[in-house]
MARFIGU-224228 format. One record per residue (C-alpha): residue number from 1; residue in one letter; x, y, z. Coordinates in Angstrom, 2 decimals, m for minus. Layout:
N
[r NUM; "A"; [X; Y; Z]]
...
END
This chain:
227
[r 1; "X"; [57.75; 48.13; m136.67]]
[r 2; "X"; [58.97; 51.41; m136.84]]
[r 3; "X"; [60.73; 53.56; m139.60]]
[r 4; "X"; [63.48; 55.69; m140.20]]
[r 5; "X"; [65.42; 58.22; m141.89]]
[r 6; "X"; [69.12; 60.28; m141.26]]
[r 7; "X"; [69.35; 63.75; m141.77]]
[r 8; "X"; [72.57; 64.79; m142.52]]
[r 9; "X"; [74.73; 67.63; m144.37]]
[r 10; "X"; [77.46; 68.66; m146.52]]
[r 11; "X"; [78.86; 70.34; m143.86]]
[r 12; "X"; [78.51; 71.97; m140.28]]
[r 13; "X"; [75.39; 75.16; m140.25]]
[r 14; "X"; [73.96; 74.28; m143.59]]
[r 15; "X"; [70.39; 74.11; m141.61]]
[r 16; "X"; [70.01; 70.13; m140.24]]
[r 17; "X"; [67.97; 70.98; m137.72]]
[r 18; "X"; [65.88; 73.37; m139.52]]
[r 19; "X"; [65.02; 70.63; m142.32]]
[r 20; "X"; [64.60; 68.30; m139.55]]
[r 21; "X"; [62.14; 70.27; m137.90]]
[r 22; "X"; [59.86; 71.22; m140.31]]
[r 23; "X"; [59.62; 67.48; m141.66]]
[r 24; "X"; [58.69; 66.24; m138.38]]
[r 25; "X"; [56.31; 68.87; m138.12]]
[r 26; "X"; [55.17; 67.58; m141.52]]
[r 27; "X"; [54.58; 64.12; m140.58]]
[r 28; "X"; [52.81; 64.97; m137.08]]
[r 29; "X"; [50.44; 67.38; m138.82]]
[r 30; "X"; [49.24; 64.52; m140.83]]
[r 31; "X"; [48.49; 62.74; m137.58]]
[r 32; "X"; [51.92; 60.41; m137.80]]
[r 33; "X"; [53.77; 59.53; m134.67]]
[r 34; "X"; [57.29; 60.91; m135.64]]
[r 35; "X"; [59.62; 60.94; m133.12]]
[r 36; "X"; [63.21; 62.45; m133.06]]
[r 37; "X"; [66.65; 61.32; m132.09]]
[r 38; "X"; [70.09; 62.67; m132.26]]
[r 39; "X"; [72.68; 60.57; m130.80]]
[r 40; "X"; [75.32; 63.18; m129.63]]
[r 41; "X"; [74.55; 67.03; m129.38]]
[r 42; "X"; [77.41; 69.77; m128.78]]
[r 43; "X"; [77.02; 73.33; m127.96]]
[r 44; "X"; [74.23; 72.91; m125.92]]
[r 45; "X"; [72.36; 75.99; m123.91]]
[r 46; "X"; [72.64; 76.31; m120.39]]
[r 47; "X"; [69.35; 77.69; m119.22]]
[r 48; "X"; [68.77; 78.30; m115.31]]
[r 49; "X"; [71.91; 75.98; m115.07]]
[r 50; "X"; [70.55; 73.55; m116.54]]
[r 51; "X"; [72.34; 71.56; m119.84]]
[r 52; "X"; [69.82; 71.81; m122.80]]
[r 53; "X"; [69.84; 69.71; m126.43]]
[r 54; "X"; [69.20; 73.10; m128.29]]
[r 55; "X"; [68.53; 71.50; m131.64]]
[r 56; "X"; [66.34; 68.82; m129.97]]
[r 57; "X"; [64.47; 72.01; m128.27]]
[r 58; "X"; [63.85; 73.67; m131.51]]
[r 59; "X"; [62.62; 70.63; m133.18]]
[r 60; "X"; [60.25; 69.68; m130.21]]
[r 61; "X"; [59.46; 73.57; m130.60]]
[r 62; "X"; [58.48; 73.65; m134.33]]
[r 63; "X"; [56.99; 70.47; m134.76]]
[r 64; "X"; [54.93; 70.37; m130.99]]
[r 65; "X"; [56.20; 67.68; m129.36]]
[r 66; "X"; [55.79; 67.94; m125.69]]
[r 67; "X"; [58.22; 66.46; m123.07]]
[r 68; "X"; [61.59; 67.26; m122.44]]
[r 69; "X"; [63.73; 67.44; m125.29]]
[r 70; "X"; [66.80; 65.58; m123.92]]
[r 71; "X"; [65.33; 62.69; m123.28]]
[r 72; "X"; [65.94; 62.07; m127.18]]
[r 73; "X"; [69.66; 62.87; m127.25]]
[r 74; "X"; [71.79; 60.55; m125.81]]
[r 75; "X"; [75.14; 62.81; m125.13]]
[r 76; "X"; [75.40; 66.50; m124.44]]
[r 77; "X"; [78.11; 68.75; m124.31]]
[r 78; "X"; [77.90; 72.21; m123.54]]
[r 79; "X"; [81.24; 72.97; m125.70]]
[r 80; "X"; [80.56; 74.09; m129.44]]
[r 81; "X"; [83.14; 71.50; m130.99]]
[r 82; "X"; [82.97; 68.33; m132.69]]
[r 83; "X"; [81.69; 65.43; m130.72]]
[r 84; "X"; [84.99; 64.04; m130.62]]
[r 85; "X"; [86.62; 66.89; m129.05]]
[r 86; "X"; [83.80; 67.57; m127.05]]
[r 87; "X"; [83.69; 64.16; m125.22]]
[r 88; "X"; [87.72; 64.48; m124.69]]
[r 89; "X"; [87.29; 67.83; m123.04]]
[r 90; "X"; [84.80; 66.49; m120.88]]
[r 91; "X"; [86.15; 62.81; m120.39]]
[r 92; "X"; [83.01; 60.70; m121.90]]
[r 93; "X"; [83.62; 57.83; m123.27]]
[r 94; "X"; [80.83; 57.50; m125.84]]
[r 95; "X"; [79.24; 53.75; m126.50]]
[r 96; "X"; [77.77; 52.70; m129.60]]
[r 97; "X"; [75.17; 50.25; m127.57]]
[r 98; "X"; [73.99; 53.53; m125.45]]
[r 99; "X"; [73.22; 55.22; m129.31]]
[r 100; "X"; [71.63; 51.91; m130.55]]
[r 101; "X"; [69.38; 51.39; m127.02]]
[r 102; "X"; [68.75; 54.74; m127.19]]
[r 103; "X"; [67.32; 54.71; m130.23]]
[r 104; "X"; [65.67; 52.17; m130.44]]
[r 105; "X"; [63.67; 53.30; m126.91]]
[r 106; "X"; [62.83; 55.73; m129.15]]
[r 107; "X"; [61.84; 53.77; m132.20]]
[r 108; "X"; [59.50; 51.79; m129.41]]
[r 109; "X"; [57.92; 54.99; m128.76]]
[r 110; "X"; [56.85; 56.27; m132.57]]
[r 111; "X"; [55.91; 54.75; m135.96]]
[r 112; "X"; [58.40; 56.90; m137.92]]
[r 113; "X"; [61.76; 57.85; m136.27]]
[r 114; "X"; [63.30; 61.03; m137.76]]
[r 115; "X"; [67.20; 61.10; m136.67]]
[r 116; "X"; [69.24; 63.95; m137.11]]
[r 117; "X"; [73.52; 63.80; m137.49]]
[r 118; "X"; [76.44; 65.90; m135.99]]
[r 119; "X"; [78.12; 68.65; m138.24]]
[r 120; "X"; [78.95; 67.20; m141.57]]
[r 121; "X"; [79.14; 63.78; m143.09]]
[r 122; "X"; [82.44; 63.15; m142.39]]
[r 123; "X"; [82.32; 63.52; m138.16]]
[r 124; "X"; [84.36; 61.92; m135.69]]
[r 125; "X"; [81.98; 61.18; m132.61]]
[r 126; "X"; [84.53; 59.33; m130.55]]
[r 127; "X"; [87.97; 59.20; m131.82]]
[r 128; "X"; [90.47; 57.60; m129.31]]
[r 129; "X"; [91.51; 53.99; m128.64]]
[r 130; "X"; [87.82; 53.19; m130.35]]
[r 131; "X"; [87.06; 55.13; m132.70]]
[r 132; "X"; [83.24; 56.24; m133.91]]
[r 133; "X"; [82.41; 57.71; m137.24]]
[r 134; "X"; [79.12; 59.24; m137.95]]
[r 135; "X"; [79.12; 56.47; m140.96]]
[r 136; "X"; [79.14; 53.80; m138.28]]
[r 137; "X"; [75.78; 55.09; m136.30]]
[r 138; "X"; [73.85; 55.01; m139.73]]
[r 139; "X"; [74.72; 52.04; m140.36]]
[r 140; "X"; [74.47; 50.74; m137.53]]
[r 141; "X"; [71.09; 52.05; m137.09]]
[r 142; "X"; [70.35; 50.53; m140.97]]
[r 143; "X"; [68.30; 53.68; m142.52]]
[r 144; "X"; [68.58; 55.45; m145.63]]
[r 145; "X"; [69.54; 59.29; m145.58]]
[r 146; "X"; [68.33; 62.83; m146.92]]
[r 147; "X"; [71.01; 64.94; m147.50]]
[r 148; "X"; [70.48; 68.57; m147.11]]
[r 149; "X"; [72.80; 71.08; m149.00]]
[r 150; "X"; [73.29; 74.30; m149.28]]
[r 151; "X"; [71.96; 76.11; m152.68]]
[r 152; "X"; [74.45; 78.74; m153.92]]
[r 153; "X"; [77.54; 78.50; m155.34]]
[r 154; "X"; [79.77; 75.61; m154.21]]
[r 155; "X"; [76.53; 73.14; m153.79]]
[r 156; "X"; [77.20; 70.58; m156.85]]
[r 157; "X"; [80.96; 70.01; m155.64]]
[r 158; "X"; [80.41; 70.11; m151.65]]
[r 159; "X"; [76.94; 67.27; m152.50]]
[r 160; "X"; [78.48; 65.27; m155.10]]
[r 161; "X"; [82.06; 64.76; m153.11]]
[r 162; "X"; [79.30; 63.91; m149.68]]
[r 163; "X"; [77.77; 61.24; m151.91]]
[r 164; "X"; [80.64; 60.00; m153.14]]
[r 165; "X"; [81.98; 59.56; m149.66]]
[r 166; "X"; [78.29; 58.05; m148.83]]
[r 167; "X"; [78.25; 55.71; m151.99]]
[r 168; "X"; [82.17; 53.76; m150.71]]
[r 169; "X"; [80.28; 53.16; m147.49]]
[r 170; "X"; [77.32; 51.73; m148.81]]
[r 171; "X"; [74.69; 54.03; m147.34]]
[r 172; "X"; [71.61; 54.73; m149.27]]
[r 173; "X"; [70.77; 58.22; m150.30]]
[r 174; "X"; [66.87; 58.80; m150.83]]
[r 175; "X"; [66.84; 62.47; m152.17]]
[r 176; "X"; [68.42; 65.90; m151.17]]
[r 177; "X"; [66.98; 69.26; m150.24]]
[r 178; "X"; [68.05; 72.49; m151.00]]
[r 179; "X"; [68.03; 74.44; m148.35]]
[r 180; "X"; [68.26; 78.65; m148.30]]
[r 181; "X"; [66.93; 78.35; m152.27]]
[r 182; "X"; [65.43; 81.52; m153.70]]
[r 183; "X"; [63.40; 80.93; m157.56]]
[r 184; "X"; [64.33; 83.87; m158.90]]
[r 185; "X"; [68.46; 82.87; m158.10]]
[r 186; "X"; [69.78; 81.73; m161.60]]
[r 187; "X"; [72.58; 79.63; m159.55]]
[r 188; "X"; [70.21; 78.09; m157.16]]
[r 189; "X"; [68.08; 77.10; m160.46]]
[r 190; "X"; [71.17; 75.83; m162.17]]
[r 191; "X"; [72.41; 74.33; m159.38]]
[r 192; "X"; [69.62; 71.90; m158.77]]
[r 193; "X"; [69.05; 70.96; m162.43]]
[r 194; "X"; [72.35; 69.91; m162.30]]
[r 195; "X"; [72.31; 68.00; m159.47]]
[r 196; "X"; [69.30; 66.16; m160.52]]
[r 197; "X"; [71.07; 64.80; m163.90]]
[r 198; "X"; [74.49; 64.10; m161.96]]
[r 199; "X"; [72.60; 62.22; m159.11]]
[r 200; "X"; [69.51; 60.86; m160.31]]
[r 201; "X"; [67.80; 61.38; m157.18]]
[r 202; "X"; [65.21; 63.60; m156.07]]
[r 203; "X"; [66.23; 67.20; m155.75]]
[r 204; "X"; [63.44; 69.42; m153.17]]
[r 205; "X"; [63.80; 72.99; m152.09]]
[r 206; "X"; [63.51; 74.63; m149.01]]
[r 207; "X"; [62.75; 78.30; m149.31]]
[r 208; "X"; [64.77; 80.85; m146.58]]
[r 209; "X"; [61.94; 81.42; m143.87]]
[r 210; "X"; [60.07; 78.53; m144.95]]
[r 211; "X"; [57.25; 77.24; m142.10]]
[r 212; "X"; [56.71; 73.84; m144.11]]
[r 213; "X"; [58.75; 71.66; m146.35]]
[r 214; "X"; [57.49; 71.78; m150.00]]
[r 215; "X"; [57.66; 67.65; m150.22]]
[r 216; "X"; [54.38; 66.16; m150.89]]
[r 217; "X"; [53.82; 64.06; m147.81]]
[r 218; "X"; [53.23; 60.19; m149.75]]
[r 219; "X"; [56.70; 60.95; m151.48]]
[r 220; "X"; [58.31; 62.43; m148.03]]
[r 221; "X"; [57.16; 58.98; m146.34]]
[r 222; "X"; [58.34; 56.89; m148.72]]
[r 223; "X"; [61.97; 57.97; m148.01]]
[r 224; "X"; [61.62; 56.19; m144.21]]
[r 225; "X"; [62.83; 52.62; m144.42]]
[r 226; "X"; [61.76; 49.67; m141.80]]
[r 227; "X"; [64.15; 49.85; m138.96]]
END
């Protein structure tokens, strides 16, 4: 039986797929099948004029997983919008049973099963007549998440209002990572001693330029829970 983990965000380019990445890379160094999944991708490359999952690219870059890389996405829009917005514009109607067969083709595949979320916490992936939140895949996919966060100034209000929001829909929250941190940054430092106190969880950093993530791998595998 496979496990799992969400990555998500307190917000849209606060470095998801970076974090991803380099704990995949992590895990498959220490000779663990990790696989990756992300359930809708927009803002996708078109390379010889052909559709590509960036972020799933860059992961399967950094962490060197061979294949092709949208084989683990299940919807991808060339548009650099919300999900929502980007299956409008292009008239997709996107099913919660593709995400959930998706992944778990993918959880059939690997022992641990790294996922990675759209833009923030609070997403829309499918917002007409039915409507999908990115709350509803994570639960529906029943795993616990690692939220990354920014480390300057505005990182205690923009994680503790994302937990809050996680908390009244009765996700689990395993630790966060700060990413961008620098030591010698007095905010950054304050900042996560904070956070530690106000959330009780875990608190790791990830460095700017960092080529591994500074979590000691028994602790990083203990945040995957049995799908």
């Amino acid at each position: 039986m496979a496990k799992g983990v969400f990555i998500t965000a307190t917000n849209t380019d606060i470095g998801k797929t970076y974090i991803t990445a380099l704990i995949v890379k992590k895990l498959r160094e220490a000779n663990i099948n990790c696989g990756y999944y992300k359930a809708v991708l927009s803002g996708a490359e078109i390379i010889n004029n052909n559709i590509v999952a960036g972020d799933a690219k860059y992961v399967y870059n950094v962490a060197n997983i061979k294949g092709n890389p949208n084989k683990c996405v299940s919807y991808i829009f060339e548009q650099p919008v919300s999900p929502h917005l980007a299956a409008k514009l292009n008239n997709v109607h996107i099913s919660m049973d593709k995400i959930v067969d998706d992944f778990n083709y993918i959880c059939n595949e690997h022992d641990y099963i790294t996922v990675e979320g759209s833009g923030g916490i609070v997403c829309p992936i499918y917002y007409d007549k039915e409507k999908i939140m990115l709350t509803d895949i994570i639960k529906k996919l029943k795993i616990p998440i690692i939220l990354v966060s920014s480390s300057g100034l505005g990182s205690i209000n923009g994680t503790i209002l994302t937990l809050e929001y996680i908390k009244k829909h009765n996700i689990t929250v395993n630790s966060i990572i700060l990413n961008n941190y620098d030591k010698n940054n007095i905010i950054h430092i304050d900042n996560r001693r904070i956070l530690e106190e106000m959330t009780n969880l875990p608190v790791y950093i990830c460095e700017q330029y960092s080529k591994d993530i500074d979590i000691p791998l028994k602790e990083l595998k203990q945040f995957y829970d049995f799908i």
